[in-house]
TORVO-546431 format. One line per field, with one value per residue (C-alpha): residue in three letters; chain; x, y, z. Coordinates in steps of 0.001 Angstrom, whole numbers. Layout:
residuo = c(ALA;...)
cadena = c(A;...)
px = c(X;...)
py = c(Y;...)
pz = c(Z;...)
END
This chain:
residuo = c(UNK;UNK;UNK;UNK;UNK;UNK;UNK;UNK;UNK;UNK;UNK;UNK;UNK;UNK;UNK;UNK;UNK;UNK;UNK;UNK;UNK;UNK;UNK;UNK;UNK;UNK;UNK;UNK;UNK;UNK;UNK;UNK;UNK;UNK;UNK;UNK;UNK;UNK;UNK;UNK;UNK;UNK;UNK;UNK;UNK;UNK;UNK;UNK;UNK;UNK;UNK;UNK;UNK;UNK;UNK;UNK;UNK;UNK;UNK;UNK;UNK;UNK;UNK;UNK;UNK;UNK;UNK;UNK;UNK;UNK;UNK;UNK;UNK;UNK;UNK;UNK;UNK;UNK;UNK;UNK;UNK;UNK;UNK;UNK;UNK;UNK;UNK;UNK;UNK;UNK;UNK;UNK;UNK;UNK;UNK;UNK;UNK;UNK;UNK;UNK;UNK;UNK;UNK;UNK;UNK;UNK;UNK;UNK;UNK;UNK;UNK;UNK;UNK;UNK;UNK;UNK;UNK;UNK;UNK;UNK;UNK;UNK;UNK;UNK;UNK;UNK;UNK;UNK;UNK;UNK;UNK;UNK;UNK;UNK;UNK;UNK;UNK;UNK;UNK;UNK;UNK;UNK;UNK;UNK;UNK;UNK;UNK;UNK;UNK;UNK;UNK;UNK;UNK;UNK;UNK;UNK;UNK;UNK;UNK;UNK;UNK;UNK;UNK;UNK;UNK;UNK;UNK;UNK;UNK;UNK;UNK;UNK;UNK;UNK;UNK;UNK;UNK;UNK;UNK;UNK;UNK;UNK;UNK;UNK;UNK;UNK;UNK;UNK;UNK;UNK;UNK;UNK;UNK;UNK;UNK;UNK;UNK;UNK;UNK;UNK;UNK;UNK;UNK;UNK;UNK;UNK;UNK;UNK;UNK;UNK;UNK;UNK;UNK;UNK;UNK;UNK;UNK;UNK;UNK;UNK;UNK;UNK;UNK;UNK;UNK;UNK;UNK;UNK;UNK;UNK;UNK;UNK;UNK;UNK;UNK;UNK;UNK;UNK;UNK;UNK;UNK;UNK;UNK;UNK;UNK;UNK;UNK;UNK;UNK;UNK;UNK;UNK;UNK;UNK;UNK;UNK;UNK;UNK;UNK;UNK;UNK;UNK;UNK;UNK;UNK;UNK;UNK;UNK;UNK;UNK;UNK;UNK;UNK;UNK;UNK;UNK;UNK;UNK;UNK;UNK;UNK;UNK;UNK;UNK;UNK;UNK;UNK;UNK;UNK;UNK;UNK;UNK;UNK;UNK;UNK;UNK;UNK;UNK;UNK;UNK;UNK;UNK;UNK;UNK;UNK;UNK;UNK;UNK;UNK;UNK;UNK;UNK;UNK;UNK;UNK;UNK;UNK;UNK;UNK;UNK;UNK;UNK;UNK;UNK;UNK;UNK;UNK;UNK;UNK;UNK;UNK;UNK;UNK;UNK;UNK;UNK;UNK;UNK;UNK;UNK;UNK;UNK;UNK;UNK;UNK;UNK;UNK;UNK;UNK;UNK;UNK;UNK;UNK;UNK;UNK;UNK;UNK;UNK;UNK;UNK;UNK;UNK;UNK;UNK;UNK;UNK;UNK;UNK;UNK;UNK;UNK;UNK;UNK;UNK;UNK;UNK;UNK;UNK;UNK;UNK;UNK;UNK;UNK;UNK;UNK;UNK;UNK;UNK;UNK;UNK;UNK;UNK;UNK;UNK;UNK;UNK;UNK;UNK;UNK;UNK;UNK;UNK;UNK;UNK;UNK;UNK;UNK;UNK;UNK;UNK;UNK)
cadena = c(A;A;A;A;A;A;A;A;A;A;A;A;A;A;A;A;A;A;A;A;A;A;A;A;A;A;A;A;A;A;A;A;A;A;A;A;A;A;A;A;A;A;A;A;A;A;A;A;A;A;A;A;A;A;A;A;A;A;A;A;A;A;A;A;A;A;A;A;A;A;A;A;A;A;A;A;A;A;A;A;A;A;A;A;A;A;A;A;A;A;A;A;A;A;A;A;A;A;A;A;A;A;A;A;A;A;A;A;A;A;A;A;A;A;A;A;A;A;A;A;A;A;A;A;A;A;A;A;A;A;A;A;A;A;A;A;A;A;A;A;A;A;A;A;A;A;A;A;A;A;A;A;A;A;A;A;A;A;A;A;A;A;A;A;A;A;A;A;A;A;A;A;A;A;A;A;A;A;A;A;A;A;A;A;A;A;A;A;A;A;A;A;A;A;A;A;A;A;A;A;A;A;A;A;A;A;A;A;A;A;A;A;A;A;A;A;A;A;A;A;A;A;A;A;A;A;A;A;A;A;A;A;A;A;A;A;A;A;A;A;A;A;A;A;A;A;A;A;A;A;A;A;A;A;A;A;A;A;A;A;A;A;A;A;A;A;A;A;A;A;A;A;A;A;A;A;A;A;A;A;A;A;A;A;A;A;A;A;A;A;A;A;A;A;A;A;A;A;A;A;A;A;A;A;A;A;A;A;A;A;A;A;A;A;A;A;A;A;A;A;A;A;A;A;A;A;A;A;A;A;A;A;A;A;A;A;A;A;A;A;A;A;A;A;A;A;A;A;A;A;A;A;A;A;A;A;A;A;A;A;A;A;A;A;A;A;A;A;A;A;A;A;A;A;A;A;A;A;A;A;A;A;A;A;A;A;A;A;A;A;A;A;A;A;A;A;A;A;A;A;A;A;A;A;A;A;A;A;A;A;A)
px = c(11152;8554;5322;5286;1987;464;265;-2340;-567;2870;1633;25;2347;5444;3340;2725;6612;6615;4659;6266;9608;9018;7486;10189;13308;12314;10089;10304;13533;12097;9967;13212;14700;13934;13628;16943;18044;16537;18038;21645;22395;23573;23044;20503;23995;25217;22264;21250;24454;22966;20359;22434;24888;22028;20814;24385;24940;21201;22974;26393;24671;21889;24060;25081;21820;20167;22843;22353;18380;19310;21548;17932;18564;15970;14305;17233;17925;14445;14772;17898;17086;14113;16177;19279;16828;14949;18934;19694;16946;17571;20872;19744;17747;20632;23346;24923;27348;27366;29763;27518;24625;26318;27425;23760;22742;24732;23252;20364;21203;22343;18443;16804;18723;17796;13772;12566;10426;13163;14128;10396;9783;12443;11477;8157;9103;11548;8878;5474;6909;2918;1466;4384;2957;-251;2097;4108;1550;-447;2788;3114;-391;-130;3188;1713;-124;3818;3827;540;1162;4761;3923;1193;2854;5748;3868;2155;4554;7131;4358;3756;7293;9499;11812;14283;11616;9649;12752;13275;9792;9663;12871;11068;8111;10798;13049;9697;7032;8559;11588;9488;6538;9435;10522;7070;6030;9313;10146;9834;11231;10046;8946;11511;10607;11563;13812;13229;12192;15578;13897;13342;16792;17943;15318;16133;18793;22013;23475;26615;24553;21901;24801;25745;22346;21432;17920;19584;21784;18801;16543;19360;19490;15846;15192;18387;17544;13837;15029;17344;14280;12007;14964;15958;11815;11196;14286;13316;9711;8844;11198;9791;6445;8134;9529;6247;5076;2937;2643;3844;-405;-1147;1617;-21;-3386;-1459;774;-1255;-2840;579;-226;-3863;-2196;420;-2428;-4794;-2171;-1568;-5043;-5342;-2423;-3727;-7184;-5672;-2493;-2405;-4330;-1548;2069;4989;5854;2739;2289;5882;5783;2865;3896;7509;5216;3606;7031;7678;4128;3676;7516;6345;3018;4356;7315;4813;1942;358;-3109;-4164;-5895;-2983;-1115;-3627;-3036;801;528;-2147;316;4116;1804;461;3434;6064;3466;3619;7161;8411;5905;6648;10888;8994;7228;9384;12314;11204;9731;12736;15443;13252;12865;15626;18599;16310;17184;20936;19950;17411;20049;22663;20144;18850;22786;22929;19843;20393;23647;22047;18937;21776;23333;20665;19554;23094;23670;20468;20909;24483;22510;20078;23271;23792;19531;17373;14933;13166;11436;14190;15590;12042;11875;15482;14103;11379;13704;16046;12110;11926;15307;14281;11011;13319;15789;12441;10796;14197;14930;13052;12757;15662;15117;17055;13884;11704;12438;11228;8482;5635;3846;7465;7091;3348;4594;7230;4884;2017;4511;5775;2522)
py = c(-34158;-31869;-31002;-27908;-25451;-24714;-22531;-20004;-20137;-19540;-16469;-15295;-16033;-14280;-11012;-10980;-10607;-8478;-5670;-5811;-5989;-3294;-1180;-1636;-1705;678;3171;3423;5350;8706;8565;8301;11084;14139;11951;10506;14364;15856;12669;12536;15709;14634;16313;15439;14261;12430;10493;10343;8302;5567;5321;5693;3079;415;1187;749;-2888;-3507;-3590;-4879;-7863;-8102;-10652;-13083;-13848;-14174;-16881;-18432;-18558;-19945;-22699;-23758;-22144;-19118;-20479;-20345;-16478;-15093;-16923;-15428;-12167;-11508;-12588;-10715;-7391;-8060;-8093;-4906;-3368;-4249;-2592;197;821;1069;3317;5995;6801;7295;4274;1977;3837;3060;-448;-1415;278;-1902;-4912;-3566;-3274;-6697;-7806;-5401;-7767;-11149;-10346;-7459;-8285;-9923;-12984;-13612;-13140;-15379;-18160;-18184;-18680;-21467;-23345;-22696;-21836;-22326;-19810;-17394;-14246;-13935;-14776;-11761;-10189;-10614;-9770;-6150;-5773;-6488;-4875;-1912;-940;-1174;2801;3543;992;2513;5883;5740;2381;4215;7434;5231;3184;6197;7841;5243;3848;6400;5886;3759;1369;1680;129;-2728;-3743;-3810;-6037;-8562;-8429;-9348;-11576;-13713;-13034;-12866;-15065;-18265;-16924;-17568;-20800;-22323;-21061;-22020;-25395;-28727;-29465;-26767;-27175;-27123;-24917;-26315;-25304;-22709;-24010;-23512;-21426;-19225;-19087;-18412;-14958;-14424;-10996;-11586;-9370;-8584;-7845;-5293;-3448;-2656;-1305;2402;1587;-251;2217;5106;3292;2880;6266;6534;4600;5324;8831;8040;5942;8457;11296;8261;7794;11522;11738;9027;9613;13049;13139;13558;16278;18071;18066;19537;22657;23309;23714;20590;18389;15153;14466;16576;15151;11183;12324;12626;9999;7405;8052;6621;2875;3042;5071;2009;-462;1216;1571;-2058;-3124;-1419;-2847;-6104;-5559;-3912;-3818;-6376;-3789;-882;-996;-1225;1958;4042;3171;4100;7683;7934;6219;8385;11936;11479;11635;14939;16595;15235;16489;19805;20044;19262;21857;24760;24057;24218;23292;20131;19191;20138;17689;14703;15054;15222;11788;9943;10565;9720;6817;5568;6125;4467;1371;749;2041;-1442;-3292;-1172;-2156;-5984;-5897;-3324;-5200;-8932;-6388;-5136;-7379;-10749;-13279;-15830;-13396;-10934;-11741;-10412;-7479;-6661;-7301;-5011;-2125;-2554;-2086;1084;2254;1055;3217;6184;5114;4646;7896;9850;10689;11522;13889;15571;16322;18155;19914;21080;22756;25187;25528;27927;24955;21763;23634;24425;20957;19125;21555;20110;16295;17379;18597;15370;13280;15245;14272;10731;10924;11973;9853;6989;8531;8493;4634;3304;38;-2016;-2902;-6374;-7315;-7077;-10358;-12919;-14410;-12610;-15471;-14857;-11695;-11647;-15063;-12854;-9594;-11473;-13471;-10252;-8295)
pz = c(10496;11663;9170;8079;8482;5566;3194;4800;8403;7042;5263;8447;10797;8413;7776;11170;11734;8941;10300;13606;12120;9854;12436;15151;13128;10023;11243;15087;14976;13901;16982;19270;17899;20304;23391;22847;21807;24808;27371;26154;24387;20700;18222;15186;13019;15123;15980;12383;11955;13854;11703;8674;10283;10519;6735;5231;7761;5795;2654;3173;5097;1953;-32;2481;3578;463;-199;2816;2058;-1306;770;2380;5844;5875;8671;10822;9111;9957;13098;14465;12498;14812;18026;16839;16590;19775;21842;19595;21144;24366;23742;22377;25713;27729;25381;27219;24567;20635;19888;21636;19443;16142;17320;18624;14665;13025;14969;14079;10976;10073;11682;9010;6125;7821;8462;6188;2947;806;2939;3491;-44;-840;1647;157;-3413;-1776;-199;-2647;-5925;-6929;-4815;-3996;-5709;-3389;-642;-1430;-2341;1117;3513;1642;1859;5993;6358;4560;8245;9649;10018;10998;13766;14633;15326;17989;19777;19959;21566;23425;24743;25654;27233;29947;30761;29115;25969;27588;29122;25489;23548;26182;25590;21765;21997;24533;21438;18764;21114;22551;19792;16592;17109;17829;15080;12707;13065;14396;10556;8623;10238;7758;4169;1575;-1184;-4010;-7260;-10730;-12728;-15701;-18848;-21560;-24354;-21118;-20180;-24018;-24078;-20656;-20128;-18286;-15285;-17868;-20498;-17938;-16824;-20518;-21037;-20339;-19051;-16292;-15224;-15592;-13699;-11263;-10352;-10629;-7566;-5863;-6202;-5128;-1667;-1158;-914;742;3674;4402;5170;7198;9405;9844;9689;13698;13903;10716;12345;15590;13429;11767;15172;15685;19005;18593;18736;15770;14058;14635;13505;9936;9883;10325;7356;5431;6298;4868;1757;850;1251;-684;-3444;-3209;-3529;-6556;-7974;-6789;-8875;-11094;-12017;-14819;-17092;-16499;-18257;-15404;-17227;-17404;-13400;-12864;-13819;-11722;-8298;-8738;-9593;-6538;-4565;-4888;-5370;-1742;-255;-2341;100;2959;2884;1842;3655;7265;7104;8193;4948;3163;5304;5013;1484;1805;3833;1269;-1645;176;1736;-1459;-3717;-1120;-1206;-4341;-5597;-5023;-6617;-9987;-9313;-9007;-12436;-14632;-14377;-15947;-18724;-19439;-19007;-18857;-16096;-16149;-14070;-12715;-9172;-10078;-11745;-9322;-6571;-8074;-8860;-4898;-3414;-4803;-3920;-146;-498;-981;1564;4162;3344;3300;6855;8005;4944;5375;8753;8166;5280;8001;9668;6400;5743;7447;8255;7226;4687;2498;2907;2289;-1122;-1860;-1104;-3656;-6360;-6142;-6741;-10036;-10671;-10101;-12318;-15189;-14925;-14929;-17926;-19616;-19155;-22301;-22877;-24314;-27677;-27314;-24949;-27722;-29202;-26678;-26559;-24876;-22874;-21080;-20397;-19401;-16653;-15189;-15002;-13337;-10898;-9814;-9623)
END
């Protein structure tokens, strides 16, 4: 049996994947968009289906490999996740017709499920159940620079070889990179956490008894709504910038402000978030959703735009962390996982609807600003719907050392 690395070369080596996986498989899409519009002729639906494709694979394929993580195989899952993304690329480099687009997106999307944040996250509680939270902790800080890296690579890359070319190298990255990054840093026997303690268990909040609450459901559409907003803008955010009249250069110069945004917002969660209520940082991570949709529909300027890219960057990096920490508050530590995994499918519903329905939507709108002042609106809807999902009162009863573990494991 091999030795594992430790500790401080796992972390590096998986946040290393984690950035290039988010970046290639997450966030380089956008940047295909016109070339691949331009090249072949499709229109913005129908290659927004792709995308939408590989987000609803993301989801269907979420379970399964969470199981098989929990069955002690995540090496071999982030393993063949990275190689199964690098050959969808490589795929994707060669498609000459929309059902090999939406079969290469479903590969695609099937990679996103076995490599992005939660099978990491759940490998590392797996193998240090002692020093797990900085783990996590240090992979969304890294992955955090996944956009700002995306964007200009991309450019970059399609600038000197062409789109086609650009996608066969990014698999070769993933296929001969990543792959081998992944189980280099996972092989050997991890470490096994223990069990949790029973008065835990008693205090803790069942999935049956979550789905009976109306917090659960609130909060539900809170961040369904909110990933549905988050999605439509990603997938669409090159092309936005092309209607408001800026070169694909102008538009970089603000977008890569978005990674520096998410990591600042983590850093200050990281110093600070023990001394702010899940709650009270809630409203303001999900305020700053549509304040920044808001700017960027109604304004030109490039300050204007800077500050449209600070506050989607910050609030999207730290949007997850408040899911993390709200939800032991609430319904307590024990069957969090569950609950968290339930509220998650139907937010990666909506995520995976939301580029293809906002592209049909921009068939009836006059133009990305009346659909970005519609992404805005549904953000409001989703800060409501937060600020409405008070805590339940059954959670007031256990102990608080229990709730204090669960918010500090998850911070």
């Amino acid at each position: 049996m091999p030795t594992p690395p430790s500790y401080r070369s796992t972390v590096s080596a998986l946040a290393v994947g984690q950035i290039v996986c988010w970046a290639a498989l997450y966030y380089a899409f956008s940047s295909f968009v016109l070339p691949m519009q331009r090249a072949l002729g499709w229109s913005k639906p129908e290659l927004m289906g792709a995308f939408t494709v590989g987000l609803a694979m993301w989801g269907a394929a979420s379970y399964a490999v969470g199981a098989a993580i929990d069955r002690g195989r995540g090496r071999k899952v982030m393993t063949l996740g990275a190689a199964l993304a690098g050959v969808g690329f490589g795929l994707w480099s060669r498609v000459d017709n929309l059902p090999m687009l939406y079969l290469t997106w479903a590969l695609l999307g099937v990679s996103m499920a076995m490599t992005l944040y939660e099978p990491a996250f759940n490998v590392l509680t797996k193998r240090f159940p002692d020093r797990y939270v900085r783990g996590i902790t240090t992979l969304t800080l890294v992955g955090g620079f996944a956009s700002t890296l995306s964007f200009p690579a991309a450019a970059w890359l399609m600038a000197w070889c062409g789109w086609r070319d650009a996608l066969a190298l990014i698999g070769v990255v993933l296929l001969v990179v990543v792959a081998p990054l992944h189980a280099w840093a996972l092989q050997g026997t991890p470490e096994h956490a223990a069990p949790p303690r029973a008065a835990d268990a008693r205090a803790d909040s069942t999935l049956h008894e979550a789905l009976r609450e109306r917090a659960f459901w609130l909060l539900a559409a809170s961040f369904t709504l909110y990933w549905f907003a988050a999605a439509a803008m990603w997938a669409h955010l090159m092309p936005a910038f092309a209607a408001k009249g800026r070169s694909e250069a102008q538009a970089l110069a603000v977008v890569v402000w978005f990674g520096p945004a998410q990591v600042l917002g983590r850093l200050l969660h990281f110093a600070f978030g023990r001394a702010i209520a899940p709650r009270t940082l809630g409203l303001v991570v999900l305020g700053g959703l549509p304040v920044s949709l808001a700017i960027f529909a109604l304004a030109d300027r490039t300050a204007a735009l800077l500050v449209f890219a600070l506050l989607f960057g910050f609030a999207n990096g730290l949007v997850t962390m408040v899911r993390g920490s709200l939800l032991p508050d609430y319904f307590e530590r024990q069957h969090v996982g569950r609950i968290s995994g339930a509220m998650a499918s139907i937010a990666l519903l909506a995520r995976a609807a939301a580029p293809l329905m906002t592209a049909w939507l921009l068939v009836a709108l006059p133009g990305y600003r009346e659909l970005l002042l519609g992404l805005s609106a549904v953000g409001v809807a989703s800060l409501i719907a937060f600020a409405l999902a008070e805590r339940p009162l059954r959670g007031a009863a256990p102990a608080s050392s229990g709730r204090s573990r669960a918010s500090s494991e998850s911070a």
